[in-house]
N, C-alpha and C positions, 0 to 999 in steps of 0.2 A: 636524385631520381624524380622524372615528373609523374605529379597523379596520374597520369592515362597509364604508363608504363606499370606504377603499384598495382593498379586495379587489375589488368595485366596477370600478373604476375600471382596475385592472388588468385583471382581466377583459375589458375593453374592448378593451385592447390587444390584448391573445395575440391574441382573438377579429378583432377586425381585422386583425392582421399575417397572420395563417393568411386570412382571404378574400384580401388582398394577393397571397399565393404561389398562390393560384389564378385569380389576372386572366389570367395568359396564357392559358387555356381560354376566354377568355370572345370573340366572335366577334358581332356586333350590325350584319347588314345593312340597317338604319334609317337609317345614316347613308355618308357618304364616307369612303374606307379602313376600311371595316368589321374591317379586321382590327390595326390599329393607331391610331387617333384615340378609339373606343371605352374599348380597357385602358388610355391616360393618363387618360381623364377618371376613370372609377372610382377608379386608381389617385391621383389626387390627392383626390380627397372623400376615403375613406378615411385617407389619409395626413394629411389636416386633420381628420379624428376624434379620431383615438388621438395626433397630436400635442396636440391641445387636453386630450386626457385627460392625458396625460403632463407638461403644465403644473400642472395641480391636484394633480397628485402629488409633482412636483420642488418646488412651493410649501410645500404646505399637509400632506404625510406626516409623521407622527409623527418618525419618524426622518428628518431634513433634510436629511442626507446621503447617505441610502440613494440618492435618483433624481439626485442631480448627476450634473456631465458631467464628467470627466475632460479638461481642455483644454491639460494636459500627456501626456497618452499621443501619440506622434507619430502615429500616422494619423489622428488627431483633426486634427492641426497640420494636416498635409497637405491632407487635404480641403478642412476649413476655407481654409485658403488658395488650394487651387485654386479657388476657388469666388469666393473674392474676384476674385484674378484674371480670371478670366471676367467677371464684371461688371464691372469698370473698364476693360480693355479693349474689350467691346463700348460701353460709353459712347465710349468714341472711337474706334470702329468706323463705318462707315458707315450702317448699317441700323438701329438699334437694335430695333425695332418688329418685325424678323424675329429677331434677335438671342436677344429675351424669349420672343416666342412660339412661333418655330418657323412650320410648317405642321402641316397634317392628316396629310400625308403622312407624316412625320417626328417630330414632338411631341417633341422635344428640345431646344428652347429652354431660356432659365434660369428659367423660371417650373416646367418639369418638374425639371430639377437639384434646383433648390430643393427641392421636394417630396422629392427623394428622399435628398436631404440630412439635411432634417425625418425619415425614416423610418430612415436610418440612426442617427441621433443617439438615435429614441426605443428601436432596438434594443439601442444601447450603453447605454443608461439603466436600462430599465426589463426586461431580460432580462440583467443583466450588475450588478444590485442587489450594493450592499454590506450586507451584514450578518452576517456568520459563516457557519459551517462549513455550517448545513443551509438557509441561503438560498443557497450556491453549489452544493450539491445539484440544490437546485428547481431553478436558472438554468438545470443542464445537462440536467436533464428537460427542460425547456420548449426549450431549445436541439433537443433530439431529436426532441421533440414538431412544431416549427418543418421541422425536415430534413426526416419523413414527410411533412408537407404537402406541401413541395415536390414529394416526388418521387410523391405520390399523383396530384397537378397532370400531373406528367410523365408518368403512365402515363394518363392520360387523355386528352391531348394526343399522345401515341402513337397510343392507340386510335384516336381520329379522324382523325390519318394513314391509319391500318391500313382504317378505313371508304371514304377515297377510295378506297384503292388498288384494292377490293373492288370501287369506283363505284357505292355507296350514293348517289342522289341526292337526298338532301337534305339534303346535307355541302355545303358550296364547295369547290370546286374549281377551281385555276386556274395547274395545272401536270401536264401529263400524264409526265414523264420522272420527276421528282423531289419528293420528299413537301413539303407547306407545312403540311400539319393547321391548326392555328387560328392560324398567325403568317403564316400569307399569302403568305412567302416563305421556298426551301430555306436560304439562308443566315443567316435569322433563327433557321429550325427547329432549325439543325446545333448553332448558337452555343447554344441552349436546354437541348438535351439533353447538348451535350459539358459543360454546368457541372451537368447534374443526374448525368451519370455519376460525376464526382469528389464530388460530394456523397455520391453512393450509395457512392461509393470508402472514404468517411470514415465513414459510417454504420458498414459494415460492421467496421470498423477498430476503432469504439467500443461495437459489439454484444458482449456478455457472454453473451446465450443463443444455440444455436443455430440456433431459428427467424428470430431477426433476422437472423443470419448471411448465412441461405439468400436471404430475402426481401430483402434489400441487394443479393445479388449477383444475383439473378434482375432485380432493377431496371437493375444494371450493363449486362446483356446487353440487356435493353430497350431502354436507352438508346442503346445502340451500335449496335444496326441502328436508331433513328428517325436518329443521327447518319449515318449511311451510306445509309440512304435518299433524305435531305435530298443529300446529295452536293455539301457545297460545299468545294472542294479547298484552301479556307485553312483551314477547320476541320478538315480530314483532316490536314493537315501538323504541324496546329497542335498535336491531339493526338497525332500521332506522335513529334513532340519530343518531347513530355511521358512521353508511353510509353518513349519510347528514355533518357529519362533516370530515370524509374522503377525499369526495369529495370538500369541503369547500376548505382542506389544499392542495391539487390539485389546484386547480382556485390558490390561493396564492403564489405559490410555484412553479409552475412548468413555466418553459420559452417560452414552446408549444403555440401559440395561439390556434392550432386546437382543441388541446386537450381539451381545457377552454374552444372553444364555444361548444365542445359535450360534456361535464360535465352538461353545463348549460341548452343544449337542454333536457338533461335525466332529468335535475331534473324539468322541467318544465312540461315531460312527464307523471312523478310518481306522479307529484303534479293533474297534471287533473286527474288523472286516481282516486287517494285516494278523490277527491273531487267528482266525477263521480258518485260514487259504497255508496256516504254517498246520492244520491239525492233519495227523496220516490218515485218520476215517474219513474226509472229503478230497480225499488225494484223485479220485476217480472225476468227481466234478470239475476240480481243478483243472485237469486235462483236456477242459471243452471250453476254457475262459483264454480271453487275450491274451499274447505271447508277454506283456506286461505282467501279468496275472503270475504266470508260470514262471516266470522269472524269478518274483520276491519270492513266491513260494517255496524257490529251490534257491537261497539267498545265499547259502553257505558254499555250495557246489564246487566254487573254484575255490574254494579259500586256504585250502592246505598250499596249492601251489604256490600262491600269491602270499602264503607267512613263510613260506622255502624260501621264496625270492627275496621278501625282506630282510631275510636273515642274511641272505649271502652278500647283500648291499651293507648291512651291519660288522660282517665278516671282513668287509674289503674295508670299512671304515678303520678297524683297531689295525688290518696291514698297513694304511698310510694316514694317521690320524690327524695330521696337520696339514699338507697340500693335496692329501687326495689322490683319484689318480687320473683325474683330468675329465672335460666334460665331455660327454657321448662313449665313457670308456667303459660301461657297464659291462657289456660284454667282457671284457677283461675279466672283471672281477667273477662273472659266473661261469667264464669257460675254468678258473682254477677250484673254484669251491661247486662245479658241475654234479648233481644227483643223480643217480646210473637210474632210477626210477623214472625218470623221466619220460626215458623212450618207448615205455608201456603207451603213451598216447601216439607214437607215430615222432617222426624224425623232425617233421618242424615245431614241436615243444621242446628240443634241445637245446634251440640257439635263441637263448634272451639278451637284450640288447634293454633292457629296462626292467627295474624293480617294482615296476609297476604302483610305486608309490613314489609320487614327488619329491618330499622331506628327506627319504631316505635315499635317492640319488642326490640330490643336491648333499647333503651331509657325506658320501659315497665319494662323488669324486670332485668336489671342490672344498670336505672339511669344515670344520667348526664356524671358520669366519664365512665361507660361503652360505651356509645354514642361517648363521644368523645375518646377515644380509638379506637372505630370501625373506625371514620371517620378517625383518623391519620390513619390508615392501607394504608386505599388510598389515604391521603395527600402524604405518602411516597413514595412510587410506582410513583405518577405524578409527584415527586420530584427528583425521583433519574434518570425517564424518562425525565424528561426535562434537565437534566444536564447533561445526557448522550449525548442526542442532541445538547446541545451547543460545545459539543468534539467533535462530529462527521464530517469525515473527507469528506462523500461522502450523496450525497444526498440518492441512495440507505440504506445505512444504518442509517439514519434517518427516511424512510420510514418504517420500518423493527419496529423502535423502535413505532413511530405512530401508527402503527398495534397492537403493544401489548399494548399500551395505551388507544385504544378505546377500544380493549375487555373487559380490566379492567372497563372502563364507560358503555360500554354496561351489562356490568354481575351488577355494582350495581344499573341502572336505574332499568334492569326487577326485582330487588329485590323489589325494591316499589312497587310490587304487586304480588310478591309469598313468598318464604322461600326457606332456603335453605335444601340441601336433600345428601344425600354421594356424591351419583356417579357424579353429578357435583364438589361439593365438592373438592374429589379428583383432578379432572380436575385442580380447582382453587388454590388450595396449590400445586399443582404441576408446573402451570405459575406462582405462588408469588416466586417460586424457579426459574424460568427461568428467569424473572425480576432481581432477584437479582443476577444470573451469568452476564448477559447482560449489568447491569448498574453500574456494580462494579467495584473496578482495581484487583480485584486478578486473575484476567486471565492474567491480564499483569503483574505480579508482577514477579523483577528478584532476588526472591531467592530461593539459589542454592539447587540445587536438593539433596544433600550429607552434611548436617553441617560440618564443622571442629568438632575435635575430642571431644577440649578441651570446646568448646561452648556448648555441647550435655548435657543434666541433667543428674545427678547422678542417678544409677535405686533407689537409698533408695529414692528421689524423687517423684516415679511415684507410680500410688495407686496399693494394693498388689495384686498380680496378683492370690495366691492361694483365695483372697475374692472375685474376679471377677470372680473367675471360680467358684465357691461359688455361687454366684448370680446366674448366666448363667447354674449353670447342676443342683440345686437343686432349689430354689426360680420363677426364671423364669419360665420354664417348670409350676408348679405348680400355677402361677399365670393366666398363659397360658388357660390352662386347665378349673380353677376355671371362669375367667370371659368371656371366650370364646366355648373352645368345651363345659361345663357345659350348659349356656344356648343354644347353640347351638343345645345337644340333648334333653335336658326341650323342644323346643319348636316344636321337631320332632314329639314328645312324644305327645304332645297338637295338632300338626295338625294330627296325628294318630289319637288321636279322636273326632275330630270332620268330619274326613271323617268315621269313624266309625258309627258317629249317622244318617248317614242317611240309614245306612243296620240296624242296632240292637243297641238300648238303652242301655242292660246292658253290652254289648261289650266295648260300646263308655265309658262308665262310669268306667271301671277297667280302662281304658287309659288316663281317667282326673286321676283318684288316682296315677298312676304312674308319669304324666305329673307335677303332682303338688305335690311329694312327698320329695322335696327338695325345700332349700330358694333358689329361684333364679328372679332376675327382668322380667323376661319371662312368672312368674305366674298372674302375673297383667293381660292379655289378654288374657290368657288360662281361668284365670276363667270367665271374659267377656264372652268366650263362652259356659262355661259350663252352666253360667245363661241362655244364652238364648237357649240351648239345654232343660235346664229343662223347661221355659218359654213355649216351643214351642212344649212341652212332657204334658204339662196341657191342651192347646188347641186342641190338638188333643186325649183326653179323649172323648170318645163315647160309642155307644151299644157295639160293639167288644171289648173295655177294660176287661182284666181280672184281676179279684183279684190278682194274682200275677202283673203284670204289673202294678195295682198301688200300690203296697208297695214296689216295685221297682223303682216307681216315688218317692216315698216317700222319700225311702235309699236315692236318687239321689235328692232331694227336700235340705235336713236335710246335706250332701256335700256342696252345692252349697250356702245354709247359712255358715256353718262355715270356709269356706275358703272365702266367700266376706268380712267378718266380717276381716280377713285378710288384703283385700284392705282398707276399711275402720280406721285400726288401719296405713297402712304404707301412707297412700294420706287420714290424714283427714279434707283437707283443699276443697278437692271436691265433690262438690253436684251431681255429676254423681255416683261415687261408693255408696253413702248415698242412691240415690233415687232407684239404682239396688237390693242394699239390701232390702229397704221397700218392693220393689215390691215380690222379695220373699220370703220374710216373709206375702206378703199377698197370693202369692199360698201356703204356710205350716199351714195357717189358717184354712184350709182342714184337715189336722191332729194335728194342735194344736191349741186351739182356743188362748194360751195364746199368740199365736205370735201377734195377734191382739194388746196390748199393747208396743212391740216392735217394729211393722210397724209404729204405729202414731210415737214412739219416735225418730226411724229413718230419716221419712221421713220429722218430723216438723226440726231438723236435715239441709237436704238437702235445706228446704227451708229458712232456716235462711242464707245459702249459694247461693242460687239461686232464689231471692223472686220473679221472677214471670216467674219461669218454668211454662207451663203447665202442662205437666208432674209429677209432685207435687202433686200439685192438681189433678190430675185425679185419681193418686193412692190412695190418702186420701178420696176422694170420696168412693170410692169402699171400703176400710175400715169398713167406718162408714155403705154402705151399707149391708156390711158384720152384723153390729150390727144394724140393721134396724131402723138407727139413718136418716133418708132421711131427713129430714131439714136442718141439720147439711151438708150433701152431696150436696143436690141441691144448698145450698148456697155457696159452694165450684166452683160449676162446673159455675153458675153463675157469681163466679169472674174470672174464665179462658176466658167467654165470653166478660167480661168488658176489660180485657186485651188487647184481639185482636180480636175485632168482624168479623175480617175476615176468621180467620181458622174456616173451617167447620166441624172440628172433635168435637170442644168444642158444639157448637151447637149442634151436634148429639148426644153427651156425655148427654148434658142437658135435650133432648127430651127422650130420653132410660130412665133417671133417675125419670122425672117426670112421665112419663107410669108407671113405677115400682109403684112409691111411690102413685100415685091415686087408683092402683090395690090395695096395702098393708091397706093405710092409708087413707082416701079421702076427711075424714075432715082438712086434716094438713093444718094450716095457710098460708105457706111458696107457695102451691100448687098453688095457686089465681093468688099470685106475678109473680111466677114463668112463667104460662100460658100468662102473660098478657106482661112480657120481650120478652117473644117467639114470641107474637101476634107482637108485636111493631119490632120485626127484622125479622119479614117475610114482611114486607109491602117496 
């Protein structure tokens, strides 16, 4: 390969890794979750760019060694093998097909790891080059160069927080207490900028001028009100650790006395002040401070839910304690160990798809060796961080190193209490790649930049250049396409109709048949919505319905079964697609009564998988209502009540059904009983 071609080539890279660090900005309401299904797609073309570049370079560079991989440095090991693990156990996981893909909602399946894997591996390669003293120069310019993007990304993604808050509208918006900017959500926000603070932390640390200095830590402070904006109280704590141990290595380490007793006066500051804002006699003033403020001060708030969750991830771990039950299969596990208390918050606290704590999904559905694979990730990192410090010639750059070693503690405490999501993601395999330049010796390594002639491999040696160009002009492209722009415009296609159905029904309904006229993992949530378009097309039948309109609902009724029936063959491990189908197969009851037999089959189905949805049961109610079987029903709606006598829907469910069934029926037996459970939980 000639120098012009490398340089080339490289260029490609930087130039892609720096659009990469600015995916999280990027925000695309063309499609479903505009704010995350979007930044994976981009974020994997890209990453299939500059990987394919970074193949012609690790091949075909002059110097042979310059772009290898180092597959003895441990967090290479690590990774590498978490990664295994992941795939082998969701092979024998239940789901595979959600496993790989993921959702829209989520985009964290092993087809995104992968990728980021890929993007890891070409940072460690091709930003961490071997070849003497002024290519480990360049590496740490381009390393620097790499940090500013990030955090130029993060003050731009600020900004557009700072635009809502202002209520610019024609920003998104879809949090009025707490900032989302282009991640959609506060606790995606918090987790962003708490990794671009420590980045700026490190910045600052390896700035030599004073201008970087200033602009490092002006970034700092940016960072730290989008992170307190966002207000999410695992990211608060998460960096208070880090802060409190920060400061710890301060007090230990530094020769200042002055410095030590104002460390210790600040932390005696933040400790009254976090002890202040917990007392109930200031709970009135609380009420008038930052939506930060009011956060820590109601710390515990979700935390029953979120120890349910943990448990029923712990639950699904003793059901499959060696492989698990594969990754992204969370839902699994809590649609069977499902809380009928639940639905006291409203119908979307039913359906978790995360234990809201990392450790405990990863141990959930990849098992013990998954587990401990995750942890070596960051045993390694603290290991190559600590060894780097014992070389360390100046206290600055021990500080430097400290800095990225709390991020790394601070990013896995706040995970005990969310998931992970891309655009931090990225973030975070992008510092497992600065870590690994920082703590390595191949920036110092002194070889030469030019092999001798006779040292160099033979080209019969190297792999065939006509089958790599092979892969790259025909296969690639094609791959490209298939798992990315494909679903990409499937799911333009889907959010085309469903802004459809709120102008015109049979509009919306030509744009699910195109939406969903290919195999693509994109149709999983497209027909979600088409259910609930049709759903929400039966409810709104009235005196103005016309004949046409409802055989129109009908055509669109008679869709929306036979592409559910679709989900249910690819995820039939889930009582959510099972219980969606029953439900419409009970609106097509309306035009076929034989669906009637298929709803029970369905839905008994769903509850073999989720035994004490309520949900289940309500739609089996109505069922049997349908065949004016009301014994059969009340005694149904009756056990949603035994489940959780607090949700007030079951209770009302049961008062509707026994009015019916006294109007129908009035001698039935079940009616007495019925009256008399009512009477006893009204008192």
């Amino acid at each position: 390969m000639s120098e012009k071609l490398e340089k080339i080539l490289v260029w490609a890279v930087k130039i892609g890794v720096a659009l990469i660090l600015f995916i999280p900005l990027l925000v695309y309401k063309g499609t479903f979750y505009p704010f995350i299904f979007p930044k994976a797609i981009v974020f994997q073309i890209l990453t299939e760019v500059i990987f394919v570049a970074w193949l012609f370079l690790s091949l075909y560079a002059k110097n042979e060694k310059k772009y290898h991989l180092d597959f003895k440095n441990p967090l290479i090991i690590a990774l590498t093998v978490f990664i295994a693990v992941l795939f082998l156990t969701s092979l024998c996981g239940l789901d595979f097909r959600r496993s790989f893909w993921s959702t829209e909602e989520r985009m964290n399946g092993l087809a995104t790891i992968l990728h980021l894997y890929a993007f890891f591996l070409v940072l460690t390669s091709v930003f961490s080059a071997r070849g003497g003293s002024a290519s480990g120069e360049k590496s740490k310019r381009d390393w620097r160069f790499l940090v500013w993007s990030s955090l130029s990304c993060s003050l731009l993604v600020g900004l557009y927080g700072l635009g809502q808050k202002m209520g610019l509208d024609f920003l998104i918006k879809i949090n009025e207490r707490q900032m989302t900017a282009t991640l959609g959500n506060p606790i995606f926000l918090a987790v962003y900028a708490m990794l671009n603070v420590f980045l700026a932390g490190w910045l600052m640390s390896q700035s030599r001028k004073w201008q970087g200095k200033i602009i490092s830590f002006l970034l700092i402070i940016f960072n730290l009100w989008v992170m307190l904006s966002a207000a999410s109280r695992g990211v608060m704590l998460a960096f208070g650790i880090s802060l409190f141990s920060f400061f710890l290595f301060l007090i230990f380490t530094s020769k200042s006395r002055l410095l030590k007793v104002g460390i210790i006066i600040l932390l005696i500051l933040i400790l009254s002040g976090l002890i202040f804002i917990q007392l109930p006699q200031f709970s009135s003033q609380i009420n008038k401070m930052p939506i930060f403020v009011r956060r820590l001060a109601n710390f515990t708030v979700s935390a029953a839910d979120r120890f349910d969750a943990w448990l029923i991830g712990l639950k699904g771990f003793i059901d499959r304690p060696l492989s698990g039950w594969g990754w992204e299969n969370y839902n699994l596990i809590f649609n069977k160990y499902y809380q009928p208390r639940y639905l006291v918050k409203g119908i979307d606290a039913t359906w978790f798809d995360r234990s809201h704590n990392q450790v405990i999904d990863v141990l959930a559905l990849s098992g013990p060796f998954g587990l401990v694979s995750y942890l070596s990730i960051f045993g390694a990192i603290f290991w190559l961080i600590y060894k780097k410090t014992k070389r360390g010639d100046t206290s600055k750059k021990n500080i430097s190193l400290v800095i990225l070693g709390l991020m790394f503690l601070a990013y896995f405490i706040q995970n005990l209490f969310v998931f992970d999501t891309p655009a931090p993601l990225i973030i975070f395999y992008f510092s497992l790649g600065l870590v690994y330049f920082i703590a390595s010796d191949t920036w110092r390594s002194n070889l030469p930049t030019d092999l001798p002639k006779e040292v160099r491999p033979r080209a019969g040696s190297r792999f065939p250049l006509p089958v790599l160009v092979l892969l790259v002009v025909v296969i690639s492209p094609a791959m490209m396409y298939k798992f990315n722009f494909e679903p990409f415009q499937q799911s333009r296609l889907g959010a085309k109709a469903w802004n459809a159905a709120k102008v015109d029904f049979n509009t919306a309904l030509y744009w699910y048949q195109k939406a969903l006229s290919k195999p693509c993992f994109t149709n999983l949530d497209t027909r979600v919505y088409l259910a609930q378009m049709i759903a929400q097309g039966h409810n709104d039948i009235g005196e103005k319905t016309t004949q046409d309109d409802l055989q129109i609902l009908g055509l669109g009724t008679e869709l929306a079964i036979s592409e559910y029936k679709k989900n249910t063959q690819e995820h039939p491990w889930d009582a959510r697609y099972w219980l969606y189908l029953g439900q419409l197969y009970g609106l097509g009851v309306k035009y076929d009564r034989s669906y009637i037999a298929e709803a029970k089959r369905v839905l008994n189905k769903a509850l073999s998988l989720s035994p004490n949805r309520q949900q289940v049961y309500f739609e089996l109610a109505r069922i049997y209502y349908y065949e004016k079987e009301y014994a059969k029903a009340i005694t149904l709606l009756e056990r949603t009540v035994v489940l959780s006598p607090e949700v007030r829907e079951s209770i009302q469910k049961l008062k509707n059904m026994v009015a019916v069934a006294e109007k129908e029926k009035p001698d039935l037996e079940e009616l007495a009983k019925a009256k008399k459970f009512l009477e006893y939980l009204a008192k």
